[in-house]
C-alpha positions in Angstrom: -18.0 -7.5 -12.1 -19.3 -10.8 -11.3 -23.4 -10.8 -10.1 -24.5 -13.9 -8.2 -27.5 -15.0 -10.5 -29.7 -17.1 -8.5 -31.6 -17.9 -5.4 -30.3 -15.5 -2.9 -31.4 -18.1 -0.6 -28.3 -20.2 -1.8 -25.9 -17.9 -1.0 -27.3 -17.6 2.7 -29.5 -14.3 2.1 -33.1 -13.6 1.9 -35.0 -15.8 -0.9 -34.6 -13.2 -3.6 -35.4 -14.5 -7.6 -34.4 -10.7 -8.9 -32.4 -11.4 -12.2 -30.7 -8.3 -13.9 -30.7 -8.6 -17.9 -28.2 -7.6 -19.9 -27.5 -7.1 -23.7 -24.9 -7.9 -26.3 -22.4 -5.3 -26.5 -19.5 -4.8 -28.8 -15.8 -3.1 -28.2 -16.7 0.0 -29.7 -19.7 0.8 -28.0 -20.0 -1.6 -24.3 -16.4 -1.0 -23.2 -14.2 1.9 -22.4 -10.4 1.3 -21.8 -7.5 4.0 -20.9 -4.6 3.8 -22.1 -3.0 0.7 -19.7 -5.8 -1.2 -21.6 -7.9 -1.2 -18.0 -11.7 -1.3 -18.4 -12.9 2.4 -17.1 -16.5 1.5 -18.3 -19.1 -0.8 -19.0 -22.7 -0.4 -20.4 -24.9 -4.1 -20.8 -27.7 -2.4 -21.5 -29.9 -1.2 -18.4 -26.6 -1.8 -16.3 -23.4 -0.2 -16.5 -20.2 -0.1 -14.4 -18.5 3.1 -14.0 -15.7 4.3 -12.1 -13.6 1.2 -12.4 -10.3 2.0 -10.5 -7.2 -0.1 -9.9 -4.6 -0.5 -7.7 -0.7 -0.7 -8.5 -0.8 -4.3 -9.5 -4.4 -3.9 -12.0 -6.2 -5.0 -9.7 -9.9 -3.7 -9.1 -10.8 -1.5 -6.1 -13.6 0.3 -7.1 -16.3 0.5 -9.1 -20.2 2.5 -9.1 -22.7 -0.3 -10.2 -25.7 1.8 -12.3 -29.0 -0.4 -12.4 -31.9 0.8 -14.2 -30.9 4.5 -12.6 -29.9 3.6 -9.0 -26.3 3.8 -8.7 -24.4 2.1 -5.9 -20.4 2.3 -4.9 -18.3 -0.7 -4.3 -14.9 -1.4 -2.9 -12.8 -4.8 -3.2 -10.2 -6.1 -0.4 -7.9 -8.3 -1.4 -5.5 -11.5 0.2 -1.7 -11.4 -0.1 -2.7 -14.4 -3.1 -4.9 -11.5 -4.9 -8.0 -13.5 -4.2 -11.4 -11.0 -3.1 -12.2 -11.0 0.3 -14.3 -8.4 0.8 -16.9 -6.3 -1.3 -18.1 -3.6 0.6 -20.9 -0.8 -0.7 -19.4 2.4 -0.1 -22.0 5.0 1.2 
């Protein structure tokens, strides 16, 4: 899950400087796989990624970002060339 780290402002939003840290992790203790080898979660320190789900070709669909204790829901539309077109929050 890619964050834009930045000025909000250059990416067309509200001047925003808001930076979420994250910490070193390691395979046995940041990353959860099943058994395809797809990530199911992720913990970088106060944010994790839970929820990961894929569609039939591995790619991602869904995921609940968790950021110092609010959780939110994403969705991800992709092109017939796989590329992201959409990232929706799922209420």
């Amino acid at each position: 899950m890619a964050r834009f780290i930045g000025n909000s402002s250059a990416k067309g939003g509200v001047p925003s400087i808001t930076i979420v840290p994250t910490t070193a992790y390691n395979r046995s203790t940041g990353i959860t796989t099943d058994a395809n080898n797809n990530v199911t979660s992720i913990t970088l320190g106060d944010a994790s990624y839970t929820s990961i789900l894929y569609n039939a070709v591995g790619l991602i669909t869904s995921y609940t970002e968790t950021i110092a204790g609010s959780s939110k829901t994403f969705a991800l539309t992709y092109d017939a060339n796989s590329t992201v077109t959409q990232i929706t929050q799922v209420v």
